[in-house]
C-alpha positions, 0 to 999 in steps of 0.5 A: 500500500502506498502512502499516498493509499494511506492517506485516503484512509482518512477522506470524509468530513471530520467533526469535533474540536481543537483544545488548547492546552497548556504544558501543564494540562490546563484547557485554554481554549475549546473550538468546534471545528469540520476537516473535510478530505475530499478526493478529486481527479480519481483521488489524485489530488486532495483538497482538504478543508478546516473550518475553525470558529467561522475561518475557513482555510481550503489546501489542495495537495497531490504528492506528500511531504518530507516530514509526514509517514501514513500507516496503513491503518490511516494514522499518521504524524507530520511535523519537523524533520531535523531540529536545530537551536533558536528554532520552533519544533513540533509535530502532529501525531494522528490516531484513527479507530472506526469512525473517530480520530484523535490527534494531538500537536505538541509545539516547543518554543525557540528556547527548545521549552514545551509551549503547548499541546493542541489535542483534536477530537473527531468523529465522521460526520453522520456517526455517533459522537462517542467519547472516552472518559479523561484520563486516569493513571488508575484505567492504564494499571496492569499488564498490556501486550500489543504489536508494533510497526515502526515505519521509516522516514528513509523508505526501508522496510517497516519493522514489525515487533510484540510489544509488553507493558506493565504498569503498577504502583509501588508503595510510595505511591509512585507509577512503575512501568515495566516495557518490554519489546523484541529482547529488550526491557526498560523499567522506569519510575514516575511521580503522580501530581494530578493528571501530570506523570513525571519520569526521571528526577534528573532535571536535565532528563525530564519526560512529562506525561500528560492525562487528557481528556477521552483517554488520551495521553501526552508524553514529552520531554519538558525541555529539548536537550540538544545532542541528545535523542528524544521521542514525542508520543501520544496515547489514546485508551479507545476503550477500557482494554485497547490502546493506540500508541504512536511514537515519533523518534529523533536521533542524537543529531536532532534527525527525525528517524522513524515512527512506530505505532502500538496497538495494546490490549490489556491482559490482566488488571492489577 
């Protein structure tokens, strides 16, 4: 399937709302908002159309650029391709299930500081409206098993993996998460204040994820290091024992190199 395929995964007239929300997970601005994708010329050309609050902005496109990857499912991620200092950085990371979309952009401003999230909750018009409820350490707590496929802005082949993660607290309270994929295991402690988690105490070090609403999660880091890899990520608890994760990955020369996607299931309640 081309990515071009792909992309069709997502024509329709899309409805919902863009949040605004702020690194620390407070909403600043709730916009009804329509995104129609519409195919022409045989589904040669899109011509996309996102009306906002009473603005309309129409985008007519045949190829697709450098820094967007489609999987096959419809979901995707455009954003920044190599990252540099005294610049902005973000990106986009789009979720699909049946007849809903969850995407979510998260902006860093020229100082490399988390500045803000956008997260966009659709459903194709003529269908239910169906949303999850926010967020909460406590829906996400047990053992998760899932598949991966990492897809690569260079065009090699897709790397296709299981994927484990246990979720628990300890006894101080603090989230424990256990991540096992293809013969490797990352065990990383979290503090709980609220809706925000918190990994690593090394300040430099810091990976923030956010809890949000109809299920959904934000995970990056609180300031870009430079020099160093770094991931941006979003989760979306479609239901009580399915979760999507995307991941969009940068090397330690500020290149972004790959993309995957999980699709997990929960397999035990703790």
């Amino acid at each position: 399937m081309t990515q071009w395929e792909c992309l069709l995964k997502n024509l329709g007239e899309w409805r919902g709302s863009f949040t605004r929300v702020s690194p620390h997970g407070e909403i600043i601005a709730d916009t009804p908002s329509v995104v129609s994708l519409k195919g022409l010329n045989n589904n040669q050309t899109i011509r996309q159309i996102i009306r906002l609050d009473g603005d309309e902005k129409v985008l007519e496109y045949s190829s697709l650029g450098r820094g967007v990857l489609f999987f096959e499912n419809g979901a995707f991620s455009q954003g920044t391709i190599q990252l540099g200092p005294f610049s902005e950085f973000g990106a986009e990371l789009g979720l699909i299930y049946e007849n809903r979309r969850l995407r979510l952009v998260q902006l860093f401003d020229k100082n490399a500081q988390l500045e803000q999230f956008t997260l966009i909750r659709e459903h194709l018009a003529g269908t239910p409206a169906i949303q999850s409820p926010a967020l909460a350490v406590e829906a996400l707590l047990g053992e998760w098993q899932g598949e991966a496929v990492t897809i690569y802005p260079d065009w090699r082949s897709p790397a296709r993996y299981s994927t484990k993660m246990q979720l628990q607290l300890d006894s101080s309270g603090s989230l424990v998460q256990s991540l096992s994929f293809g013969d490797r295991t990352i065990t990383s402690t979290a503090t709980i204040n609220g809706s925000i988690l918190t990994f690593s105490q090394d300040l430099q070090k810091q990976v923030q994820v956010l809890l949000l609403p109809d299920g959904a999660s934000a995970t990056s880091p609180l300031k870009v290091q430079f020099r160093q890899p770094l991931f941006l990520e979003v989760g979306w608890l479609i239901t009580p024992n399915l979760r999507q994760r995307m991941i969009r990955s940068y090397n330690d020369k500020g290149e972004w190199v790959s993309l995957t996607l999980v699709t997990e299931h929960r397999v035990n309640s703790v």
